[in-house]
C-alpha positions as CSV (number, residue, x, y, z in Angstrom):
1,X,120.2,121.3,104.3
2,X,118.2,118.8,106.0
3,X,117.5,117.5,102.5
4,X,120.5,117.2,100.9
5,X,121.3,115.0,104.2
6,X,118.7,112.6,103.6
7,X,119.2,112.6,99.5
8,X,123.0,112.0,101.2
9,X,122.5,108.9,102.6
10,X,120.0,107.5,100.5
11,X,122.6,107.3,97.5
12,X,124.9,106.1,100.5
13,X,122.7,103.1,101.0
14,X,122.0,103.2,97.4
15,X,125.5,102.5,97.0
16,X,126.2,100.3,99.6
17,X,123.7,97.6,99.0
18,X,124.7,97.3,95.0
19,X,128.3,96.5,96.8
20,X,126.8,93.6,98.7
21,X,124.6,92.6,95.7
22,X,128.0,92.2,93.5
23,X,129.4,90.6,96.3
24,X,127.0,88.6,96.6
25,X,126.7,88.0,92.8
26,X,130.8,87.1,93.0
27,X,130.8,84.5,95.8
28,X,127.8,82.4,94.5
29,X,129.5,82.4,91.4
30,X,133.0,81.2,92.9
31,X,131.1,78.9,95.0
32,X,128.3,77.5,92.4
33,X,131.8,76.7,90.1
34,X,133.6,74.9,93.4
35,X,130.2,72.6,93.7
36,X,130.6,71.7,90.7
37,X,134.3,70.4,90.8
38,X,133.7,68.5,94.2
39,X,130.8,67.1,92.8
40,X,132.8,65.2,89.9
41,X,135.8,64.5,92.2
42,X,133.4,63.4,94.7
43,X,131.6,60.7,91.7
44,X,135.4,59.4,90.8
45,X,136.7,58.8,93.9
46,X,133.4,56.4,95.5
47,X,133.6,55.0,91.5
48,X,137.2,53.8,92.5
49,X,136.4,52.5,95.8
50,X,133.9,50.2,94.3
51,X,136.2,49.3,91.8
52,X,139.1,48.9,94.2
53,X,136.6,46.6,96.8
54,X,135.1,44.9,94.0
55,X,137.7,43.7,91.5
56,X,141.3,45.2,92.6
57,X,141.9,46.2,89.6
58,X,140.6,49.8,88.2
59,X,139.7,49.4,84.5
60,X,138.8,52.0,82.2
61,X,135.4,50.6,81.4
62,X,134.2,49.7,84.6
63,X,135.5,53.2,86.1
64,X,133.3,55.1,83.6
65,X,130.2,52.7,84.4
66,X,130.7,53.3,88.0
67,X,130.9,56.5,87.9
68,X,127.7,56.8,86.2
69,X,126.8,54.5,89.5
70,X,127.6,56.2,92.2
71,X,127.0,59.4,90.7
72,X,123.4,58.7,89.9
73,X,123.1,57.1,93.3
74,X,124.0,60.5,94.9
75,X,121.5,62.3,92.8
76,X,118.5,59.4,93.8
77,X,120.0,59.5,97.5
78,X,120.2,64.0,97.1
79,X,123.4,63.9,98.6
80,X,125.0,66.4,95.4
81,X,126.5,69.3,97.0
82,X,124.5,72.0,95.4
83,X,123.7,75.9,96.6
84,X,120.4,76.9,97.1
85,X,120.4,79.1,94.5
86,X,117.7,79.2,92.1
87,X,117.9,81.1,88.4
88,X,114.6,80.8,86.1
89,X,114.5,80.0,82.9
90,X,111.8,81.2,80.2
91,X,111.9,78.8,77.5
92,X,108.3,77.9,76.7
93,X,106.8,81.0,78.1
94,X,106.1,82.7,74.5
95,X,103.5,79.6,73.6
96,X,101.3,80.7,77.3
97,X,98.2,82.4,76.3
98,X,97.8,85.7,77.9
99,X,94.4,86.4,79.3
100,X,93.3,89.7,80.5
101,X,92.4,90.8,83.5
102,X,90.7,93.9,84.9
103,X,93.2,94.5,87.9
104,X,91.0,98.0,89.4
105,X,88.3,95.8,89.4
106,X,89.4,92.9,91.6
107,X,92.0,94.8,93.7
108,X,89.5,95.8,96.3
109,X,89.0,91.9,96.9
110,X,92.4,90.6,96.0
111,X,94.4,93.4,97.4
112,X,97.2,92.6,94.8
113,X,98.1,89.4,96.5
114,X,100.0,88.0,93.1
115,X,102.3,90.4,94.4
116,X,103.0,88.5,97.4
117,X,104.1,85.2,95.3
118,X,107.3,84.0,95.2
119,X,109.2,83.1,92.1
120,X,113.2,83.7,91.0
121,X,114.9,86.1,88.9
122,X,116.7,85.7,85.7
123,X,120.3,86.3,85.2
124,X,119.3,89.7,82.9
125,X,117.0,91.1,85.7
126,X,119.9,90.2,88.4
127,X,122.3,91.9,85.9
128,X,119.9,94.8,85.4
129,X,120.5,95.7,89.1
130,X,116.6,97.2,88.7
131,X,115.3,94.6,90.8
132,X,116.1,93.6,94.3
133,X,116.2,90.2,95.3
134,X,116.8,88.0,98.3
135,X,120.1,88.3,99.8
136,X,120.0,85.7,102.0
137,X,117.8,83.5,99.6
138,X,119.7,84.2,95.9
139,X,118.0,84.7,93.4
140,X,114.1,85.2,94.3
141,X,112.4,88.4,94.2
142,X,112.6,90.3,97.8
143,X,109.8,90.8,99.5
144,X,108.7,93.0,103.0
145,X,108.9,90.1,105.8
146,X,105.9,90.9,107.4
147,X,103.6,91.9,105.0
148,X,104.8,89.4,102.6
149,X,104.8,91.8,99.7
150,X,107.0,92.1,96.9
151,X,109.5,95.0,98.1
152,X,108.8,97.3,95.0
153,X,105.2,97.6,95.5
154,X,103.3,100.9,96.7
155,X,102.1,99.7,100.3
156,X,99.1,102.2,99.5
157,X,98.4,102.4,95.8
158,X,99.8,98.8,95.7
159,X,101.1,100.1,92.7
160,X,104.4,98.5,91.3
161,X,107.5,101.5,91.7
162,X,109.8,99.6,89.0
163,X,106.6,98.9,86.6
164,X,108.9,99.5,83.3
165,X,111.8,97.6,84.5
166,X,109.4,94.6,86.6
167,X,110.5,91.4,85.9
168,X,109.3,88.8,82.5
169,X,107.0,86.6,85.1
170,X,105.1,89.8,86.3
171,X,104.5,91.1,82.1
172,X,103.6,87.8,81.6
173,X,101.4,87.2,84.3
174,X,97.3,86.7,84.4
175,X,95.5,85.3,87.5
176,X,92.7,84.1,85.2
177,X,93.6,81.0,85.6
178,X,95.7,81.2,88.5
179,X,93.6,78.3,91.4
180,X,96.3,79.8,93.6
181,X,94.5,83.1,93.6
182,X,90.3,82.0,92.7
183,X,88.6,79.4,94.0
184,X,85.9,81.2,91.1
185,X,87.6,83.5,88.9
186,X,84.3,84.6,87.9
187,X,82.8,85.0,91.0
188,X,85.8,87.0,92.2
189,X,86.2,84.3,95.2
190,X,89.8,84.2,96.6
191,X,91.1,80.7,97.6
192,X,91.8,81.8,101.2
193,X,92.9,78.1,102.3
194,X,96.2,77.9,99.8
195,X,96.9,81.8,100.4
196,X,96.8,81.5,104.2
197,X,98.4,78.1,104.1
198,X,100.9,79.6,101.9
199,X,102.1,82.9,101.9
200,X,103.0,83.8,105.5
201,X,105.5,86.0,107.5
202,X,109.1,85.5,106.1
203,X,111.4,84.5,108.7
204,X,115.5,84.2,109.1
205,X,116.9,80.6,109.5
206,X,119.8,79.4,110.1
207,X,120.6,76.5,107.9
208,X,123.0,74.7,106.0
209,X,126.3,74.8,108.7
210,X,127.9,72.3,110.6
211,X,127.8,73.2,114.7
212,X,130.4,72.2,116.8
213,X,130.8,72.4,120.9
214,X,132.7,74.9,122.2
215,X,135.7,72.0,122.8
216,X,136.3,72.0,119.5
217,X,138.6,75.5,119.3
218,X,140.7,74.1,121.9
219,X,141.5,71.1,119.7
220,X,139.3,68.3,121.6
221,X,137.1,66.2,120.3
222,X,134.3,67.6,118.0
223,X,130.8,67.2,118.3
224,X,128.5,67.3,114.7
């Protein structure tokens, strides 16, 4: 009995999270595509200013050429209005020679620490709904926040529990030559001043939103 209710409310939660993933899926879609649009509206309408302050009168030719202007100083300025949403690409990654690596061997030293490095998904593993990845971070591969691990790892074996379905990057992956990991490959030295300057505790922030005083619901004036 007691089984069924766990094996209950795992498919429950099962269920519930692929809901939020395709939620989640849907709105930085909907939003990614209404960047995009204020983006260009946003490159015409400073290109007609200028225009407008400059000569008076808005010409084709110099509209397109100060478009070009204000839009590329946006870019140089990063003003674009862009989610932080990140999707990798894996053009090139066939000409990378693969070198092997005896993982038993250096686990007892390494402790499967590629496992704690970050990288993004591609839109078939997001699709493939196999691999979890950062809800509040779209579209990099979850990981524990305190231990810093990728999420589908065996805290004990530090085996990997979706190993026929893991993502392209992790196939692909050798630490050989990897200064991230060795200070000496050979000497099985780990480079403990990037790993402990790099891969810490994953905390929440809030980022990204305007804040306004409380005044501002009542209709007063509004602090940014």
């Amino acid at each position: 009995m007691l089984e069924n209710e766990v094996s209950n409310m795992e498919n429950l939660t099962s269920s519930f999270e692929q809901q939020v993933e395709q939620g989640n899926l849907f709105l930085h879609t909907s939003l990614s595509q209404q960047s995009a649009r204020i983006n260009e509206i946003e490159s015409f309408l400073y290109a007609v200013i200028d225009i407008l302050i400059k000569k008076g009168v808005a010409v084709p030719e110099l509209l397109s050429e100060s478009v070009l202007k204000i839009r590329q100083e946006i870019r140089e300025k990063e003003e674009e209005n862009f989610l932080d949403i990140s999707l990798r690409a894996d053009f090139g990654e066939e000409d990378r020679e693969f070198v092997p690596v005896n993982c038993s061997e250096r686990l007892p030293i390494c402790k499967a620490v590629c496992c704690k490095l970050d990288f993004a998904l591609n839109a078939e593993e997001i699709e493939s709904g196999k691999i979890k990845w950062e809800l509040g971070r779209p579209y990099f591969i979850r990981h524990e926040p305190k231990s810093c691990y990728c999420c589908h790892i065996n805290q004990e074996s530090k085996a990997c529990n979706v190993y026929d379905h893991r993502p392209s990057v992790c196939k692909k992956y050798s630490c050989a030559n990897d200064h991230r990991i060795w200070k000496d490959f050979d000497k099985m030295e780990l480079n403990d001043e990037w790993l402990n300057e790099n891969i810490k505790e994953r905390k929440i922030k809030f980022t990204g939103a305007a804040i306004f005083n409380y005044h501002s619901v009542a209709g007063d004036k509004i602090d940014k």
